[in-house]
C-alpha positions as CSV (number, residue, x, y, z in Angstrom):
1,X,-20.1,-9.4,-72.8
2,X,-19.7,-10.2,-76.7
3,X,-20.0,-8.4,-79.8
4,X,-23.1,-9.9,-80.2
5,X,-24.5,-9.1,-76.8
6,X,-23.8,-5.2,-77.7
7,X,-25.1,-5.2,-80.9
8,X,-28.5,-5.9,-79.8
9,X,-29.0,-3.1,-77.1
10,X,-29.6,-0.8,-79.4
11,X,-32.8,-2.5,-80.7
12,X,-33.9,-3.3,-76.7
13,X,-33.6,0.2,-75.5
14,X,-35.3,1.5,-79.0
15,X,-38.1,-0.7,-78.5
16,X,-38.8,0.3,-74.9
17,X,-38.5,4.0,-75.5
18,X,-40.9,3.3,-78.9
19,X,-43.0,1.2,-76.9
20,X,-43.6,-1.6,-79.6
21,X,-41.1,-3.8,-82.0
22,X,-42.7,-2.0,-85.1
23,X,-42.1,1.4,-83.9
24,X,-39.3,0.9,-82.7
25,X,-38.6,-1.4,-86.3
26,X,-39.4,1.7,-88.2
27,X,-36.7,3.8,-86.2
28,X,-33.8,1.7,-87.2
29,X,-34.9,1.1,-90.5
30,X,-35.1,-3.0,-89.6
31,X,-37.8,-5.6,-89.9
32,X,-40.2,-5.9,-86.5
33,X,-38.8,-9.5,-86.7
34,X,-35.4,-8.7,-86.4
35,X,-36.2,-6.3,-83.5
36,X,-37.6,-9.6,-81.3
37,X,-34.7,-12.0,-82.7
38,X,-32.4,-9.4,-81.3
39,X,-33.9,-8.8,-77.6
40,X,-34.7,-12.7,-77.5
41,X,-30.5,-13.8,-78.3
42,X,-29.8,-10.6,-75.9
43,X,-32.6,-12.9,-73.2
44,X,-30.9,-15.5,-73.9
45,X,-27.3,-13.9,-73.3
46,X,-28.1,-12.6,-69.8
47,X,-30.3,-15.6,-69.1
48,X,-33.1,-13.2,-68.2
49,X,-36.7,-12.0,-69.2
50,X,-36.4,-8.4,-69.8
51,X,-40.1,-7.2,-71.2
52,X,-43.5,-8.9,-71.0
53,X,-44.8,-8.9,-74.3
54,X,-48.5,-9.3,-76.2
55,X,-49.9,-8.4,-79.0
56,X,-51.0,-5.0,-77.6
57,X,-48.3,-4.0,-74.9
58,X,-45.0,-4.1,-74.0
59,X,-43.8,-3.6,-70.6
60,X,-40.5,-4.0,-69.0
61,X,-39.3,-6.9,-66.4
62,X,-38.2,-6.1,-62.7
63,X,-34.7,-7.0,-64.2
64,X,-35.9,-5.7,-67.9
65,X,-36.1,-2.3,-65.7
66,X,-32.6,-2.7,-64.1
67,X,-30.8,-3.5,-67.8
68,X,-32.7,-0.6,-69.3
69,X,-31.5,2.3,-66.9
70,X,-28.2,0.9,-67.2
71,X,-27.9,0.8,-71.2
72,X,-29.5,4.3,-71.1
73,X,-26.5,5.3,-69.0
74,X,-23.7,3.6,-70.8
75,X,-25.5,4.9,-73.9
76,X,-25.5,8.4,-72.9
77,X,-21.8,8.7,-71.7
78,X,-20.7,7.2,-75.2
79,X,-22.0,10.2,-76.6
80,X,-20.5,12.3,-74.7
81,X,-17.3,10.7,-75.1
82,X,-18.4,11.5,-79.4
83,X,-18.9,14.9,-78.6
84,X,-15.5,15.7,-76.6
85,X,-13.4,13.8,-79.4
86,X,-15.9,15.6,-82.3
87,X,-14.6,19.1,-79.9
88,X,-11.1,18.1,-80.2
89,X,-11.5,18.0,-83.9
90,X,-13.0,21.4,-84.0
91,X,-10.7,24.5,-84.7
92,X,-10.8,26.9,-81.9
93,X,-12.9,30.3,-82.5
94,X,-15.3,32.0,-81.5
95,X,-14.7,35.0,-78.6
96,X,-12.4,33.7,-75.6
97,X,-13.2,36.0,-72.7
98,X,-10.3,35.7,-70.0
99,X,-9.8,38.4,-66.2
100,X,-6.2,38.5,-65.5
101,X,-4.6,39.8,-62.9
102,X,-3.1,43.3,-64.2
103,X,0.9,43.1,-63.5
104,X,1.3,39.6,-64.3
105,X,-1.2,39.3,-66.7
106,X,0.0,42.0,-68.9
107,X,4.1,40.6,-68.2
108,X,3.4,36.7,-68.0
109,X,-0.1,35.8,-69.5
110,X,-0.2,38.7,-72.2
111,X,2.1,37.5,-74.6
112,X,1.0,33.9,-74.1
113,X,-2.4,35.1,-75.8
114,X,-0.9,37.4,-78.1
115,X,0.5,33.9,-79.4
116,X,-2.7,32.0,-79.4
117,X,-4.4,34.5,-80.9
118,X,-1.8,35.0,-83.9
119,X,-2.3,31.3,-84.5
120,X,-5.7,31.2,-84.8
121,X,-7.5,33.6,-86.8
122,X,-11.1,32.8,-85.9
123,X,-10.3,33.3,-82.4
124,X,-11.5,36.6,-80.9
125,X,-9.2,37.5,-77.4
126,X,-11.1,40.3,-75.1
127,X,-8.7,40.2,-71.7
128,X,-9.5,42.0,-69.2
129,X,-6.9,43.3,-65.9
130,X,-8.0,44.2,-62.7
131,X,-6.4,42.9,-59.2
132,X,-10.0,42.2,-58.2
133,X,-11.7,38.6,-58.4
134,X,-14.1,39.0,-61.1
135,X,-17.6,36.2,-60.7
136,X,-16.7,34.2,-63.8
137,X,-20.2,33.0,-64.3
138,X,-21.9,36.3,-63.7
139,X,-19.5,38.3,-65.8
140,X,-20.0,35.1,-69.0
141,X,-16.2,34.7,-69.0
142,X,-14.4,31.9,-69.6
143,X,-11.3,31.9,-67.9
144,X,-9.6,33.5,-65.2
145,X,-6.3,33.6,-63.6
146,X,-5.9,34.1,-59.8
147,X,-3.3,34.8,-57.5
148,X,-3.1,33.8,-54.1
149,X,-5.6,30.6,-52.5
150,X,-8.8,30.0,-53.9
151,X,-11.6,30.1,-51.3
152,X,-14.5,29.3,-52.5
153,X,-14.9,28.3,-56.0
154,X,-18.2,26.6,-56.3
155,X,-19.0,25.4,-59.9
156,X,-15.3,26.3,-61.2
157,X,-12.5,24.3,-62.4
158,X,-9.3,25.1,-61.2
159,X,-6.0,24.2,-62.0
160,X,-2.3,25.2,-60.8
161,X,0.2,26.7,-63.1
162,X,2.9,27.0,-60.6
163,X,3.3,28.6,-57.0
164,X,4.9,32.2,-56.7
165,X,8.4,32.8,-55.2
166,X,9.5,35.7,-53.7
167,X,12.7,37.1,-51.7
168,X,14.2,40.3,-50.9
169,X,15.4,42.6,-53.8
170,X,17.9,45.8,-54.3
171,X,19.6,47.5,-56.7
172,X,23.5,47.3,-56.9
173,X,23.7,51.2,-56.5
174,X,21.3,50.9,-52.8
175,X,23.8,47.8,-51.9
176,X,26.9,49.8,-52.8
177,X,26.0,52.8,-50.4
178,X,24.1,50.7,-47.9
179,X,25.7,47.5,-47.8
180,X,23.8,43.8,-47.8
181,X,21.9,43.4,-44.7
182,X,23.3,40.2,-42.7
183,X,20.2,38.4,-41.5
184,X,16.8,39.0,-41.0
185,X,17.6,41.0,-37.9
186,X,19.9,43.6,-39.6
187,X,16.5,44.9,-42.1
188,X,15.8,47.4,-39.1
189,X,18.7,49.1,-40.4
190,X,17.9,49.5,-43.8
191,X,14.9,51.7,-45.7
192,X,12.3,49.3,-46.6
193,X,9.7,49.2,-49.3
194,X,6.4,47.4,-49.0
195,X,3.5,47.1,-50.8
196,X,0.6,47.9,-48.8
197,X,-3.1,50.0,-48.5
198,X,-5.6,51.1,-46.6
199,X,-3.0,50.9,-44.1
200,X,-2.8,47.6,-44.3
201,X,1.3,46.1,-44.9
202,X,2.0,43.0,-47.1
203,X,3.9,41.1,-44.6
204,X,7.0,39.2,-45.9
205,X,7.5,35.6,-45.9
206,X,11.3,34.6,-45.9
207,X,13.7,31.9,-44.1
208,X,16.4,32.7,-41.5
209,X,19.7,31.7,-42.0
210,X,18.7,28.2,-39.7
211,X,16.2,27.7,-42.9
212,X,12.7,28.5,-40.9
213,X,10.2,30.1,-42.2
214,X,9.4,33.6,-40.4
215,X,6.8,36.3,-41.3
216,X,7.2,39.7,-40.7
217,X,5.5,43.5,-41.3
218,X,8.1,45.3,-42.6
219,X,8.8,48.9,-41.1
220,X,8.2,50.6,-44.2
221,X,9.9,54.2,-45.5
222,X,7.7,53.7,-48.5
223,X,4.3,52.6,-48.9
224,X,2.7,51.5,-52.6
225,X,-0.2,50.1,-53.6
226,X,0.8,47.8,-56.3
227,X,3.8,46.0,-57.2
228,X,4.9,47.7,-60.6
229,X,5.8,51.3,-59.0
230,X,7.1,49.1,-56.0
231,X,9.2,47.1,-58.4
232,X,10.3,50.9,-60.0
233,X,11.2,52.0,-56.6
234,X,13.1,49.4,-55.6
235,X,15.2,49.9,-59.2
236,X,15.5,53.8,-58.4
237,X,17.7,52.5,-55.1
238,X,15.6,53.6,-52.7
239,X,15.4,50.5,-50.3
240,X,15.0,46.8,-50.2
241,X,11.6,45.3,-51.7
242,X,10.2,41.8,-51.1
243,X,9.1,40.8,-54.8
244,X,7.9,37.8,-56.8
245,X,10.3,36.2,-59.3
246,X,8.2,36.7,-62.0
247,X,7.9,40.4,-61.8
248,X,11.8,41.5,-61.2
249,X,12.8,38.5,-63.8
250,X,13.6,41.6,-66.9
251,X,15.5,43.0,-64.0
252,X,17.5,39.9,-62.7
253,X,18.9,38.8,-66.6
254,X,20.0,42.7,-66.9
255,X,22.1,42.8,-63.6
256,X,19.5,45.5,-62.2
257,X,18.6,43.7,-59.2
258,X,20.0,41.5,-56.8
259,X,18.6,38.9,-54.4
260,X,19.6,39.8,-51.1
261,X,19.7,36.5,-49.9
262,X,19.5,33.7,-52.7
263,X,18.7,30.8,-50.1
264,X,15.7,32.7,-48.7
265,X,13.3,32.4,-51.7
266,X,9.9,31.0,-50.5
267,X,6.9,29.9,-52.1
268,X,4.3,31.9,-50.9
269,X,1.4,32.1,-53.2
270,X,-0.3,29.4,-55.9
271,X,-1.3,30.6,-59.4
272,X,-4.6,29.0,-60.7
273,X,-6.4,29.1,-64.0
274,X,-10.3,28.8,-63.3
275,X,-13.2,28.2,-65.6
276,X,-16.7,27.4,-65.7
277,X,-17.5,23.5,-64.9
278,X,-19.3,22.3,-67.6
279,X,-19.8,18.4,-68.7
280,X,-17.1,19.3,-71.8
281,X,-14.5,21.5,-72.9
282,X,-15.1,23.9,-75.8
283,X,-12.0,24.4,-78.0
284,X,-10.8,27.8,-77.1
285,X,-10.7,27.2,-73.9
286,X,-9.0,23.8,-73.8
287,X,-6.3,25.4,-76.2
288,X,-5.9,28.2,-73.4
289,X,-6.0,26.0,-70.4
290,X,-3.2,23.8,-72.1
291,X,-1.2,26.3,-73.4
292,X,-1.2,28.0,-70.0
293,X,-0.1,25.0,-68.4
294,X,2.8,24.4,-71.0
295,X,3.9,27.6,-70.8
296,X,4.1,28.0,-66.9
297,X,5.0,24.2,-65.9
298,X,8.0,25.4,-64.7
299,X,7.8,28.8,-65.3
300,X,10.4,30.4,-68.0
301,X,12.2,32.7,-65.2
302,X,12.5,30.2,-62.6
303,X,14.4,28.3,-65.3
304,X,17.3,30.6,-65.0
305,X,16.3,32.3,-61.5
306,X,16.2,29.3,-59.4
């Protein structure tokens, strides 16, 4: 279509909505005559009759009808294309609500925030931490992050930062007076440390020395809840722990920890930031999704871990 042909849309789909050339004249601050010499070059462009017209009505064409609902539409996603570039403009502020997972949010996500929200002063951060999955539009937040798959996330965004990896970790002083088990088989003769509840045990995901993948329920000496005081037992020398590489990464660079078997890392769990659909981004939480996604794509530990 030419220049020409666009130019005169406007006028048509004012003049339809106005209901008259002189109302719809007044709108666009033009003459009623150069409302009809528009729609009649923009006739004679498409080679069609779009409105009946008299000196009392104005009524749309069977195709008339057809153009209309599709200028309307082109129309309205032009404007919504002005209003995401306008956002993009905009400086982020306003309060940025966000439910993080508590171990990794406060190690991994934390600090990511604490940088956003150093850079932008008219941004106000309220996180909250909880292992639970908070209802994002119940609870008016706008992001969360989630561990683990997904379910069902009707009328949420979701995007992957990365996917967890986890092995088998001890301290050099439970190695020295144990010794490193030999395969998968030889755990039943070591003390073990699972995370677990309501007498329900984490199972661990690892590879054999052939490279399959095997899952198993760990006979456990200790029990914990949550993987912080698991991670703190496991650095006290107590037994073997199956941890994510994010969480022992401190430990790893400081010779703390060692992977018991460094070819039997799996990746066991994706990492998703969600929010709210909605038809366009606002600031804040475009700056956190992207941020988020810079930061953890790769992730910094796995940089030096893998």
């Amino acid at each position: 279509m030419r220049l020409d042909s666009l130019q005169n849309i406007i006028p048509f789909v004012q003049a339809v909505e106005a209901g008259s050339f002189t109302r719809a004249a007044q709108r666009l601050h033009l003459t009623t005559s150069a409302i009809g010499k528009s729609i009649a070059r923009l006739e004679g462009r498409l080679g069609v009759r779009l409105l009946h017209r008299s000196t009392r009505s104005l009524s749309l064409t069977h195709e008339g009808e057809v153009f209309y609902r599709a200028c309307v539409a082109a129309l309205a996603e032009m404007e919504e294309v002005q209003a995401r570039l306008a956002q993009y403009r905009q400086e982020p502020s306003g309060r940025l609500r966000i439910d993080l997972p508590l171990a990794f949010g406060r190690r991994c996500v934390a600090p990511v925030l604490f940088d956003i929200a150093g850079k932008y002063p008219e941004l106000t951060l309220e996180a909250s931490f909880s292992d639970g999955r908070a209802d994002l539009i119940e609870e008016g937040l706008d992001l969360a992050i989630r561990i683990g798959e997904l379910g069902d996330h009707a009328g949420l965004v979701a995007r992957k930062l990365f996917v967890q990896r986890s092995t088998v970790w001890a301290s050099p002083t439970y190695l020295q007076r144990h010794g490193m088990p030999k395969d998968l088989n030889d755990l039943t003769r070591h003390r073990l440390l699972a995370c677990g509840r309501d007498g329900f045990i984490t199972p661990w995901r690892l590879r054999d020395e052939n490279g399959r993948l095997k899952t198993l329920t760990p006979r456990a000496a200790v029990v914990l809840g949550h993987g912080e005081p698991l991670l703190d037992a496991t650095l006290a020398g107590l037994g073997l722990a199956y941890l994510p590489t994010w969480l022992v990464a401190g430990d790893l660079k400081r010779r703390r920890l060692v992977a018991v078997w460094s070819e039997a890392y799996v990746d066991n769990l994706p990492v998703h930031v969600l929010w709210p659909k909605t038809r366009s981004l606002a600031p804040k939480v475009r700056l956190a999704v992207d941020t988020l996604v810079a930061r953890f794509s790769p992730p910094p530990w796995e940089q030096t871990n893998a």
